[in-house]
C-alpha positions as CSV (number, residue, x, y, z in Angstrom):
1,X,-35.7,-0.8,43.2
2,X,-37.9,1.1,46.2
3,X,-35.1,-1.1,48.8
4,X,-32.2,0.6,47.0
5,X,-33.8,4.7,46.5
6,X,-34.7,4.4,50.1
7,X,-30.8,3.3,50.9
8,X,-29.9,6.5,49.4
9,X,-32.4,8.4,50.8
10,X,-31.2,7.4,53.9
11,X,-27.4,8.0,52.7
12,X,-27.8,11.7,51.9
13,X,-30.2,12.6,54.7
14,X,-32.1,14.3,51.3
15,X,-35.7,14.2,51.9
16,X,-36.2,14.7,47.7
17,X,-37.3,11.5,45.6
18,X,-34.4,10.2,43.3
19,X,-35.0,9.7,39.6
20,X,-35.6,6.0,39.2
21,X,-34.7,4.1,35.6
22,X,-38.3,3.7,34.0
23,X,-38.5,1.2,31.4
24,X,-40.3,2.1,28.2
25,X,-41.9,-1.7,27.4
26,X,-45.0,-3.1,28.4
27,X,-45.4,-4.7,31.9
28,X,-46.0,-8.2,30.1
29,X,-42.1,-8.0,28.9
30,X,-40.9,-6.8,32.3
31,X,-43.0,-9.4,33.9
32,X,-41.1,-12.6,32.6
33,X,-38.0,-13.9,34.5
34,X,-34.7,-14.4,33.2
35,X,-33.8,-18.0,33.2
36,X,-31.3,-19.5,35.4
37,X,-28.9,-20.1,33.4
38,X,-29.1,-17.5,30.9
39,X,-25.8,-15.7,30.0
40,X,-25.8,-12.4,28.0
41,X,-23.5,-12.1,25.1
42,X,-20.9,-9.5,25.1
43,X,-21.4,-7.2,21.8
44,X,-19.7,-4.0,21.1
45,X,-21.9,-1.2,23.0
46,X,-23.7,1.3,20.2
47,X,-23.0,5.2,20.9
48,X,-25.0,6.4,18.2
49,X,-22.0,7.1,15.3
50,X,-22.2,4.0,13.2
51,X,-25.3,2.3,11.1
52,X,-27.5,1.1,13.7
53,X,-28.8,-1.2,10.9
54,X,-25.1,-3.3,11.9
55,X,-25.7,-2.9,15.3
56,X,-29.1,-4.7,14.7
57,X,-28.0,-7.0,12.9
58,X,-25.1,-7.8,15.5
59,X,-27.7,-7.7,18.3
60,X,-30.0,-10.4,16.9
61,X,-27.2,-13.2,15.6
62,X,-25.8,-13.0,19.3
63,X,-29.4,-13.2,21.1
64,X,-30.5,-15.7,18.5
65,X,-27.5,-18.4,19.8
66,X,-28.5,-18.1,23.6
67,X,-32.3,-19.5,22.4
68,X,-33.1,-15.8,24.3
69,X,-37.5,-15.3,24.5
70,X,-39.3,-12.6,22.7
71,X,-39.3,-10.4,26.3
72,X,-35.4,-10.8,27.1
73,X,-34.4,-10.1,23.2
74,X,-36.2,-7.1,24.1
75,X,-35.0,-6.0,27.6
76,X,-31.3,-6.7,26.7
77,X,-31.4,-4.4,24.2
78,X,-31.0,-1.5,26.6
79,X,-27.5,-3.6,27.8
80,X,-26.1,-2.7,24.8
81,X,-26.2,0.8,24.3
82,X,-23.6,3.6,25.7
83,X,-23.5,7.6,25.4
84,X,-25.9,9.3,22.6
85,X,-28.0,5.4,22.5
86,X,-28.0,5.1,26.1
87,X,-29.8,8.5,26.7
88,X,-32.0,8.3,23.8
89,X,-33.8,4.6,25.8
90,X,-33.5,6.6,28.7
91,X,-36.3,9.2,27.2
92,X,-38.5,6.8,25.6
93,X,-42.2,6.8,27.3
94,X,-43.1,4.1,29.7
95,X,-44.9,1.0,28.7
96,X,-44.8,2.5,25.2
97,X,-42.8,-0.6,23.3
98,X,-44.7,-3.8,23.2
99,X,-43.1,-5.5,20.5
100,X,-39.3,-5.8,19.1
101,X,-40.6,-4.2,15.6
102,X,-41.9,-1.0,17.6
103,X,-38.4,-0.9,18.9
104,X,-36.3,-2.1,15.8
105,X,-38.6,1.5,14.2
106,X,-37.8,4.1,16.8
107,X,-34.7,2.7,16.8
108,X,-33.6,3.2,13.3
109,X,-35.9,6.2,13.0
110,X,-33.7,8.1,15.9
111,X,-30.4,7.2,14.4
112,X,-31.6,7.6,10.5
113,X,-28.7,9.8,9.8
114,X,-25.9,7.4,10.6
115,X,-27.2,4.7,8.1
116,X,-24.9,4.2,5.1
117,X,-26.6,5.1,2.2
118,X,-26.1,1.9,0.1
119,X,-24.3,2.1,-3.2
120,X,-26.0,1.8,-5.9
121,X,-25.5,0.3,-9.6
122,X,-25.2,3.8,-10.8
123,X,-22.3,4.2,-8.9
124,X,-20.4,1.4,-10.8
125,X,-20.0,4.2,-13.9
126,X,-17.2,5.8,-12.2
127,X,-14.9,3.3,-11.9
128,X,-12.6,3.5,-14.6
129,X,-9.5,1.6,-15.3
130,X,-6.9,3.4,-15.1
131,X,-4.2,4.1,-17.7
132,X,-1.0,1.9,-16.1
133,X,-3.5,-0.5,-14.0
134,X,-3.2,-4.3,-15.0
135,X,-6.6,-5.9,-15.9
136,X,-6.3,-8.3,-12.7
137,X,-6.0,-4.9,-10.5
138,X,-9.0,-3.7,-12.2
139,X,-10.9,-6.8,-11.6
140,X,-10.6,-7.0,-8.0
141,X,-11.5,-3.7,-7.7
142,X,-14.5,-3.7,-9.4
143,X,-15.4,-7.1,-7.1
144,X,-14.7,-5.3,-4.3
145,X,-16.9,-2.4,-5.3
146,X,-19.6,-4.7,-6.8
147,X,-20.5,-6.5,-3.6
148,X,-21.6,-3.1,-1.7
149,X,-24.0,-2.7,-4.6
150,X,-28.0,-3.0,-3.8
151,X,-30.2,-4.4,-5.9
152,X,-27.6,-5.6,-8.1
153,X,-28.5,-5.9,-11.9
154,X,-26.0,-8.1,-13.9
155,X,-27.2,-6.8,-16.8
156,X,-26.6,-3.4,-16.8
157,X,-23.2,-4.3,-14.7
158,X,-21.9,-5.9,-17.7
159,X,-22.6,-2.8,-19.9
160,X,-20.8,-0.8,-17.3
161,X,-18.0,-2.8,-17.0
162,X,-17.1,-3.3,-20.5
163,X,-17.3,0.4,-20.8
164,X,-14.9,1.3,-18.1
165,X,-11.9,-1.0,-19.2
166,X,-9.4,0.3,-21.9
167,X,-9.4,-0.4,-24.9
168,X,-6.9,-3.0,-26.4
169,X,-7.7,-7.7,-27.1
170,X,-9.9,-8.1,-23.6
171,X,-12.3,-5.2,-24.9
172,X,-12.3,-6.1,-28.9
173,X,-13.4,-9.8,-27.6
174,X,-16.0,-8.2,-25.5
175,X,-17.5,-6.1,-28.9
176,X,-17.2,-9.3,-31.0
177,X,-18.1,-12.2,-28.6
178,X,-20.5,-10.7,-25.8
179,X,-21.0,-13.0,-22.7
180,X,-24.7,-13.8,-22.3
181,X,-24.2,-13.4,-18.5
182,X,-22.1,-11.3,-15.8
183,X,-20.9,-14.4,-14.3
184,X,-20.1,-15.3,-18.0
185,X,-18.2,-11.8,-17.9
186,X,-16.2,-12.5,-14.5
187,X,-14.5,-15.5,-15.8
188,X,-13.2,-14.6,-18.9
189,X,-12.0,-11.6,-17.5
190,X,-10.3,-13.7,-14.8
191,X,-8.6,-15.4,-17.6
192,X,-7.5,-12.3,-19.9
193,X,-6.2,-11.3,-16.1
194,X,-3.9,-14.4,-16.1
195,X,-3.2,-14.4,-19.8
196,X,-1.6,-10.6,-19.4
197,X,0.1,-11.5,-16.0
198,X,1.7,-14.3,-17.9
199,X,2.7,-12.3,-20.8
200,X,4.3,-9.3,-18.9
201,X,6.3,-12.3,-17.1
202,X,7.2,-13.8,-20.1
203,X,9.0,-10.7,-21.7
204,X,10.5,-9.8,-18.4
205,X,12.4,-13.0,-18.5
206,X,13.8,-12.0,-22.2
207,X,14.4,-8.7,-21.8
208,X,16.5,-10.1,-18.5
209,X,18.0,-12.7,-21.2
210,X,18.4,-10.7,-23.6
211,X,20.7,-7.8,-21.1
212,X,22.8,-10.4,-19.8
213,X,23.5,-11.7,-23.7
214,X,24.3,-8.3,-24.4
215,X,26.4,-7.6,-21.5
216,X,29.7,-9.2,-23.0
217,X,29.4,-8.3,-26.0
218,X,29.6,-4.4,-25.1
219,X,33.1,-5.5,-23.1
220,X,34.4,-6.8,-26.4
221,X,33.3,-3.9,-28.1
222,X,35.0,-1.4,-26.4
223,X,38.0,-2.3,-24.2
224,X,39.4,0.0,-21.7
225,X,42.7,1.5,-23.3
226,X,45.5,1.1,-21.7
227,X,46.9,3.8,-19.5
228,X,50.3,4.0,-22.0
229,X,47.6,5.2,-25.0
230,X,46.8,8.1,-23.6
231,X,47.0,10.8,-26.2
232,X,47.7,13.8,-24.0
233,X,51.0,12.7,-22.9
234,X,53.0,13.4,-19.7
235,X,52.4,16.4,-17.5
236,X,55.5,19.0,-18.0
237,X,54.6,20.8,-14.9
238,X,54.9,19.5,-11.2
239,X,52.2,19.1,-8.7
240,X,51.6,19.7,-5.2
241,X,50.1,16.3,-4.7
242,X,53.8,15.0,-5.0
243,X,55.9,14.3,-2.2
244,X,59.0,16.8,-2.2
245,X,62.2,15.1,-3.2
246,X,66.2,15.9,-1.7
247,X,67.3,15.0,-5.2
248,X,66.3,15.7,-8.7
249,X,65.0,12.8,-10.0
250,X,67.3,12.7,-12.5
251,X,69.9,11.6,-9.8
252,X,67.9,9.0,-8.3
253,X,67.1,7.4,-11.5
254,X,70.9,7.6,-12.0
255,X,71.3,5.6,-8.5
256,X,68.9,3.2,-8.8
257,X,69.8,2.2,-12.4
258,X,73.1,1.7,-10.8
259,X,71.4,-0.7,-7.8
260,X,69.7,-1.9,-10.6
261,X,66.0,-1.6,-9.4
262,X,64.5,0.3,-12.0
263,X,62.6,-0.7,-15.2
264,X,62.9,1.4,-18.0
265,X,60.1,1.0,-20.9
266,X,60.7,-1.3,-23.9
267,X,59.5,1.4,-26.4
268,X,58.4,4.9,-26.3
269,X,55.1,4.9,-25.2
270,X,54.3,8.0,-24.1
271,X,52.9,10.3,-27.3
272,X,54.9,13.9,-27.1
273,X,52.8,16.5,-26.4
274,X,51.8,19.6,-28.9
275,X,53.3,21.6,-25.9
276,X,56.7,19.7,-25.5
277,X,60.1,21.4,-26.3
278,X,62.0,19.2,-28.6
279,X,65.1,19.9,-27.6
280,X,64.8,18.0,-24.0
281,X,64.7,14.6,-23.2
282,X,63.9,12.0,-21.0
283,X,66.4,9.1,-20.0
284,X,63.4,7.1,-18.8
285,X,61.1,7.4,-21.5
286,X,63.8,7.7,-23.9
287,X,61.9,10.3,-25.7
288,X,62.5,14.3,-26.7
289,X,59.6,16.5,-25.5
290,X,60.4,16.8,-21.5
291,X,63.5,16.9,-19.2
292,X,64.3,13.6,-16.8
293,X,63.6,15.8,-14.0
294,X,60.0,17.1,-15.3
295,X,58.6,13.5,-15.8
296,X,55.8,13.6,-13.6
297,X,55.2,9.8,-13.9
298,X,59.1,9.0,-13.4
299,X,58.1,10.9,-10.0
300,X,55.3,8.7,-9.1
């Protein structure tokens, strides 16, 4: 360490003393060597933002596989710090950690408010089930919430649970039959969960059954009329939609009878209208109400 300050010393022609890294444990931990063949584990650098409880935790499991001493668990430590950590070593006194507890409590006392406040059973009372949610979707969520708990009491979980579901069969079992533990709880809830999954299956299939059955039936029921039963009847007045004719269509009908490529109905089939003047008729509908060369349809 003097080698290197004197290097940049020398380097910036400064005749002022650099500030050299001090290290705040005891000469005894400073003193040891680092074995040949020791290789430090890469872990996420801390900055100071997230529970250093995790990063402790982290820390130790990691140092713990490379059969690490007492004095390099301690003097790696500093390795893994970055930004608002890294500064915070940086100030501690020198010589004045001796042990990894007297680091472990400055540690967590620094960074106190970035510990996670643990949940606690209390917090279980607010986790209703909610009005459309399936008693499986419950469950899982209450699991999921459960394990974050500290100091977890079965016994008052159950009481909280059984008071947070809806009522309906899985609650009325719980009133009459009470499981004696909160295991006891978990799995006859798991099996009301599969009993209600397999339920709401088992009318979805019928109801789909049941819509296809249906399905003809309706058909049968009502049939589309055919286009000849319409009650209102031809259309006595021309549109623009048609295609302009050179002829009244009262010729052409004339013509093609003649070249024989027209179909004239069987029967009359076209209702008169209410509006139809009964003293004109149609040669293709062979029916009073409308002139040959009004009939719309004779047009299309």
């Amino acid at each position: 360490m003097d080698e290197l300050q004197k290097k940049i010393d020398e380097r910036d022609g400064s005749p002022e003393p650099q500030d050299v890294l001090s290290s705040p444990f005891a000469n005894a931990i400073m003193e040891e060597p680092l074995p040949r063949d020791f290789r430090f584990p890469t872990i996420k650098a801390y900055s100071g933002t997230t529970d250093p409880r995790a990063h402790l935790t982290w820390y130790r499991a990691a140092m713990m596989i490379t059969e690490a001493t007492d004095a390099i668990l301690y003097r790696g430590f500093f390795a893994t710090l970055d930004g608002q950590a890294h500064d915070w070593f940086g100030s501690l006194p020198a010589g004045s950690i001796s042990t990894f507890a007297d680091l472990t409590r400055q540690f967590l006392s620094h960074f106190a408010t970035s510990i996670q406040r643990k949940k606690q059973i209390a917090d279980l009372c607010d986790l209703k089930q909610g009005s459309s949610e399936s008693l499986a979707e419950y469950l899982s969520k209450w699991k999921k919430e459960a394990m974050g708990v500290a100091d977890f009491d079965g016994k008052s979980a159950m009481v909280i649970f059984r008071n947070n579901l809806r009522s309906g069969a899985f609650y009325q079992d719980l009133i009459r039959y009470p499981p004696r533990t909160y295991t006891d709880l978990m799995d006859k809830a798991a099996r009301y969960a599969d009993a209600e999954a397999a339920e709401k299956r088992k009318k979805e299939q019928e109801e789909g059954r049941g819509r296809k059955d249906k399905a003809p039936q309706e058909g049968r029921k009502a049939p589309r009329p055919h286009r000849r039963e319409y009650a209102e009847g031809p259309r006595l007045n021309p549109t623009r939609y048609l295609t302009p004719l050179t002829q009244p269509v009262g010729t052409i009908l004339a013509h093609a009878e003649d070249q024989g490529i027209v179909v004239f109905p069987k029967e009359e089939c076209m209702k008169i209208s209410a509006m139809g003047d009964p003293n004109k008729y149609c040669r293709f509908y062979r029916q009073k109400g409308h002139d040959t060369d009004e009939c719309i349809l004779l047009k299309r």
